[in-house]
C-alpha atoms as one frame of an Amber mdcrd trajectory, in Angstrom:
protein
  14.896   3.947 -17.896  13.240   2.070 -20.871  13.195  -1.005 -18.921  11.321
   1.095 -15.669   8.776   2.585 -18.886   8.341  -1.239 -20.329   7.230  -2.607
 -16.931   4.506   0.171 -15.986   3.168  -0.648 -19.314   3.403  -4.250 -19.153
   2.301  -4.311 -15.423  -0.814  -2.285 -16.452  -2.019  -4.186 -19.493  -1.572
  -7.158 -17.838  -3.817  -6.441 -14.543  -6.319  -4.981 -18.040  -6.183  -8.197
 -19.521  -6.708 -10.225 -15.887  -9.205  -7.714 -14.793 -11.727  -8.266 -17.841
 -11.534 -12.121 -17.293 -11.600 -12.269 -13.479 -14.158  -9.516 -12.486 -16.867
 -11.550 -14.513 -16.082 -14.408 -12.433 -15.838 -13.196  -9.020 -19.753 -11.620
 -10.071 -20.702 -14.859 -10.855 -19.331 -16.658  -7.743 -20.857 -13.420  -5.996
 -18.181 -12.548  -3.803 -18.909  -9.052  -3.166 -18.273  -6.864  -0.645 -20.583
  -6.797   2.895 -20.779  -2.552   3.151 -20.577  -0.719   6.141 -23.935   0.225
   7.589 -23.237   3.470   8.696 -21.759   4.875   4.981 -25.059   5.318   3.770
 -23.652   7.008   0.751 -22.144   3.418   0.049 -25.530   1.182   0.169 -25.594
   1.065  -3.838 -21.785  -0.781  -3.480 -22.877  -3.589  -1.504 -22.215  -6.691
  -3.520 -19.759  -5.372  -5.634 -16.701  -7.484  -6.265 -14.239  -7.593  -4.110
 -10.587  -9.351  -3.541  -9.356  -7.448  -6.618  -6.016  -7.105  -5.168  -4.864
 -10.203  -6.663  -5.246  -8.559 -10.075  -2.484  -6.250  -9.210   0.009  -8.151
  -6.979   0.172 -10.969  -9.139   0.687  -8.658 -12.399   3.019  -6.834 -10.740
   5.130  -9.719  -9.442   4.762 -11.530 -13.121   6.098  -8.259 -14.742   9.474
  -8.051 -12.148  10.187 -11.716 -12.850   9.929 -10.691 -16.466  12.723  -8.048
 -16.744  14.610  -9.706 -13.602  16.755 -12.855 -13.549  14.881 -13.802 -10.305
  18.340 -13.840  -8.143  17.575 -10.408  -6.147  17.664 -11.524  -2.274  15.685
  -8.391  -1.534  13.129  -8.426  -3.603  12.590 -12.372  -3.084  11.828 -11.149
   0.405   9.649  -8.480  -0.682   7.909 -10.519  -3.024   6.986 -13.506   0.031
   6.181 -10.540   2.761   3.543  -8.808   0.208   1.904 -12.235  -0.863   1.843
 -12.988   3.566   0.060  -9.751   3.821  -2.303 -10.743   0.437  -3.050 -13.909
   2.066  -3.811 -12.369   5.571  -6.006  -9.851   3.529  -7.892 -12.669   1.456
  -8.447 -14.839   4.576 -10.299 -11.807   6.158 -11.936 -10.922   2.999 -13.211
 -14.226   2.108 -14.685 -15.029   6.383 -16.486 -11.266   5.245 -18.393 -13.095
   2.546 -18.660 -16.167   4.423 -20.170 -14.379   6.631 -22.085 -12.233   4.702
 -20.988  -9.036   7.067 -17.657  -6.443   7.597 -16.013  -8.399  10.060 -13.676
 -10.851   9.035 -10.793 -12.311  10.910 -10.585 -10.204  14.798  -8.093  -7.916
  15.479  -6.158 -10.134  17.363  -5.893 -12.830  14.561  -4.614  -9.835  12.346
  -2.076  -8.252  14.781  -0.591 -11.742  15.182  -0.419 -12.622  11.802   1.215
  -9.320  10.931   3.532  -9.074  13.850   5.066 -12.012  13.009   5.716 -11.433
   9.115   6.861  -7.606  10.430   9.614  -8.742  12.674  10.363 -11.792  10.145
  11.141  -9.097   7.276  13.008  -6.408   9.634  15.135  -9.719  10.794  15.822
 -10.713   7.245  16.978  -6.748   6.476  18.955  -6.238   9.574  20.681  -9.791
   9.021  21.601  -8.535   5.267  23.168  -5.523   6.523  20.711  -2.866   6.681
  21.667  -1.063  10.467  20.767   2.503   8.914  17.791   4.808   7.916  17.612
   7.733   5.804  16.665  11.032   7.680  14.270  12.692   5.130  15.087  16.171
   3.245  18.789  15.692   4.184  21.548  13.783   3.458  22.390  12.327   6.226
  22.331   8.410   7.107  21.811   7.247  11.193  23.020   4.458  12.221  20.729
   2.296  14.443  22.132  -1.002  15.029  19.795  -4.083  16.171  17.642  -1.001
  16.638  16.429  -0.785  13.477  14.784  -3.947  13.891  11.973  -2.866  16.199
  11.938   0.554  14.034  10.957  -1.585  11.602   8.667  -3.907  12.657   6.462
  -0.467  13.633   6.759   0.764  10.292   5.092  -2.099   9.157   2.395  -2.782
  11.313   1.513   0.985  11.249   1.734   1.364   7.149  -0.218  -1.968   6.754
  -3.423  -1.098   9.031  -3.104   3.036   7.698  -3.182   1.841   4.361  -6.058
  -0.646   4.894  -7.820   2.372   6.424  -7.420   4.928   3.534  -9.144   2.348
   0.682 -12.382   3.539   2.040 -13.472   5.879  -1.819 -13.490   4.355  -5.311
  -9.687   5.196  -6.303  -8.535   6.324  -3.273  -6.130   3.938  -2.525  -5.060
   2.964  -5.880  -4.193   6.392  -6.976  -2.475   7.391  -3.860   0.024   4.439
  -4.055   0.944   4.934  -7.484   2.783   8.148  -6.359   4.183   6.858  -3.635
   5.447   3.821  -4.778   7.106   5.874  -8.111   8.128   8.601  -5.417  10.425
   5.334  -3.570  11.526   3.991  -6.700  12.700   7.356  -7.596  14.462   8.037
  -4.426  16.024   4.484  -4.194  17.958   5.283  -7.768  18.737   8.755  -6.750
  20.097   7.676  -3.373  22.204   4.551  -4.557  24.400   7.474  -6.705  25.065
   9.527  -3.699  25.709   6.993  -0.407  27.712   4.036  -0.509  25.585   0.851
  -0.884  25.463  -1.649   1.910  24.084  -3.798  -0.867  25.383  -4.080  -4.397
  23.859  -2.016  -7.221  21.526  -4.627  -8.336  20.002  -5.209  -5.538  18.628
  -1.783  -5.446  17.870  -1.337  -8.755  15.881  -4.366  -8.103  13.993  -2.824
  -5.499  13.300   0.226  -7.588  12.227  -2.294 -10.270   9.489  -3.923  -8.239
   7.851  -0.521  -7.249   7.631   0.834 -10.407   6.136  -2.627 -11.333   3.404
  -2.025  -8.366   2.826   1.387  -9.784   1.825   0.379 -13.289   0.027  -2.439
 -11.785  -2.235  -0.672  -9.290  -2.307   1.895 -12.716  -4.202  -0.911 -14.704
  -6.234  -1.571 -11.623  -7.597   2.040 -11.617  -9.506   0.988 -14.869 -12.134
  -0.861 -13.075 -11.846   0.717  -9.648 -12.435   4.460 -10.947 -15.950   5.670
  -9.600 -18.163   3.581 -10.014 -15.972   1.086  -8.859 -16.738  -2.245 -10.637
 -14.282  -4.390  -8.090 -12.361  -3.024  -5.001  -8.981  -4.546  -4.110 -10.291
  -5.554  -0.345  -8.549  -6.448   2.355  -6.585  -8.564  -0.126  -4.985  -5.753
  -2.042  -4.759  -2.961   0.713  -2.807  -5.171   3.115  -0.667  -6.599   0.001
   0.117  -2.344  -0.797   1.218  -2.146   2.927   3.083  -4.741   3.015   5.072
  -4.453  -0.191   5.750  -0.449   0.778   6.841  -1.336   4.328   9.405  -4.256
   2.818  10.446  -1.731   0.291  11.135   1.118   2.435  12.960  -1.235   5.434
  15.013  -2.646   2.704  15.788   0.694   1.305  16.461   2.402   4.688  13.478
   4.525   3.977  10.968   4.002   6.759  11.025   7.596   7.692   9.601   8.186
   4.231   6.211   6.308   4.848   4.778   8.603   7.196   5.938  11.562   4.664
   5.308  10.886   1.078   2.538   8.031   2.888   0.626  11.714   4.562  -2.447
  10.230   3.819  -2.240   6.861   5.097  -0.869   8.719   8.486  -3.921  11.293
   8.196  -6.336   8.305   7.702  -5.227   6.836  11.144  -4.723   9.384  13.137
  -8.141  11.008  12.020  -9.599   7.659  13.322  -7.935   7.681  16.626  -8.653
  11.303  17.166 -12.510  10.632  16.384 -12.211   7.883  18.734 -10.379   9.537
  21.630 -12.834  12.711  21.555 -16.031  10.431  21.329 -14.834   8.176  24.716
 -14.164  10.909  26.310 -17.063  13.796  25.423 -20.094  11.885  23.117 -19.082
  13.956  20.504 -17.280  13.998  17.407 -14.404  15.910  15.642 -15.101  14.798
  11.922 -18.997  14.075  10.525 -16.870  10.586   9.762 -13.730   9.110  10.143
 -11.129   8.367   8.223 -10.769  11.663   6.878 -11.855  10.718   3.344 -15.404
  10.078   4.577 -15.637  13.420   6.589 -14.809  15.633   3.307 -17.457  13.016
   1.428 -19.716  14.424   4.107 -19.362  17.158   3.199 -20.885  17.050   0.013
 -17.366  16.132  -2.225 -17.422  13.438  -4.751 -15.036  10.667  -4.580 -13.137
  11.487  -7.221 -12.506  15.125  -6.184 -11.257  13.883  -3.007  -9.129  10.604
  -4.486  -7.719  13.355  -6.871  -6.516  15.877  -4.060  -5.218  13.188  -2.127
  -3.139  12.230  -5.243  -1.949  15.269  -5.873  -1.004  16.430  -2.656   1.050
  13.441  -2.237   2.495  13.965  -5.669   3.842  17.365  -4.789   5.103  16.086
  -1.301   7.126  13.273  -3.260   8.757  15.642  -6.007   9.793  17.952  -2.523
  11.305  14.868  -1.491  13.245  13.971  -4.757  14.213  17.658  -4.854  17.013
  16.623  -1.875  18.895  13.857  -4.247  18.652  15.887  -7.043
């Protein structure tokens, strides 16, 4: 426990102490953010720093390889698959400034790129031993064989793209994945004292390690991404947060636990593809905007209401989820 306390606090000075040096320089090499044309609420934002992932990810990883020995398989793996993601999400952040609009690398280049790591990573767990999931709220493990390799491979490409879709509000994103990635390291403890490990004991608290190291990270972060955000993570951070919770939770046998204690990643997706579906096929619209976040800002809520109630529903959701192992 002390050494889980130590690392949120290290994690989140640390991105502190990075943020107040790098922010000034990305504003002086102007890479700020192109803004959407159509969030007119957002106009004041354009030019605003961007790429501020790497504050977080790298503090985070820095911390874990402070109170680790470095020798966890798992978390090697997660380590490599969130800095692929960070690097997919900083090539399509910096072609966006290049460019000098929203559109970075196409949607094909992306889905390739992220394919490949996905199925890579759900290989790598399936090859380790992992041939199980956790069915949520009970305490029951299914077995899925070679299965869970495609299983998998979904998980991540559909946590990656919801959670690129839900940093959309100052704080949105950040705040929401604190919980989440606490509410995993949580469960991962509580369920390595109840099932028999296909890994050893390490390895998990390892895992459990490296999320609460995100946590305090992405906690520090908050500090300059708070309305009015002074830098937003990008591409570069929200694809790094996907990737690092998919890893976690394929490692962990907890996929079925994104979509769950993740709510709001899921409601950020499917609120797209519903606006999209009804607009094909009528001219009309279901939300004033979509994702979700920008319908409620629509209607006349601040961002930090809304980045609060997201937070907190997803903080109640995770504690009903604990409540099973406890």
């Amino acid at each position: 426990m002390k050494t889980y306390l130590l690392a949120v606090i290290i994690s989140a000075l640390l991105t502190v102490f990075f943020g107040f040096i790098l922010i000034p320089v990305l504003k002086r090499l102007k890479v700020g953010q192109p803004i959407l044309k159509y969030v007119s609420e957002h106009k004041a934002k354009s030019g605003t720093a961007t790429m501020g992932g790497i504050l977080f990810v790298f503090s985070a990883i820095a911390t874990y390889f402070i109170f680790s020995n470095g020798k966890s398989r798992l978390i090697n793996l997660t380590v490599a698959i969130t800095l692929g993601f960070l690097v997919i999400g900083f090539l399509d952040d910096f072609l966006k400034i290049k460019l000098k609009h929203n559109e970075g690398l196409t949607p094909a280049q992306k889905f390739t790129f992220q394919i490949v790591i996905s199925l890579i990573a759900s290989y790598f767990a399936f090859d380790t031993g992992l041939n199980f999931i956790y069915l949520p709220f009970t305490d029951i493990k299914l077995k899925l064989g070679v299965f869970v390799i495609p299983l998998s491979a979904i998980v991540f490409l559909a946590t990656v793209n919801s959670v690129n879709l839900t940093d959309g509000l100052d704080g949105l994103c950040g705040s929401v994945s604190i919980v989440v990635f606490l509410a995993l390291a949580v469960i991962i403890v509580l369920q390595a004292k109840v099932f028999p490990s296909y890994i050893n004991d390490s390895e998990y608290k390892s895992i459990s390690l490296f999320c609460v190291c995100m946590a305090g990270a992405l906690l520090g972060y908050l500090v300059f991404n708070t309305n009015k955000a002074s830098v937003f993570m990008g591409d570069t951070g929200s694809l790094a947060i996907g990737g690092a919770l998919s890893t976690v939770a394929t490692l962990s046998g907890n996929v079925l636990y994104i979509p769950i204690i993740g709510v709001f990643y899921l409601i950020s997706t499917l609120s797209v593809i519903i606006q999209v579906i009804k607009f094909k096929r009528t001219g009309k619209r279901v939300f004033l905007m979509a994702p979700l976040h920008h319908h409620f800002q629509e209607k006349g809520h601040s961002e930090s209401k809304i980045a609060y109630t997201y937070s907190f529903i997803t903080l109640i959701i995770s504690l009903l989820c604990i409540l099973v192992y406890i």
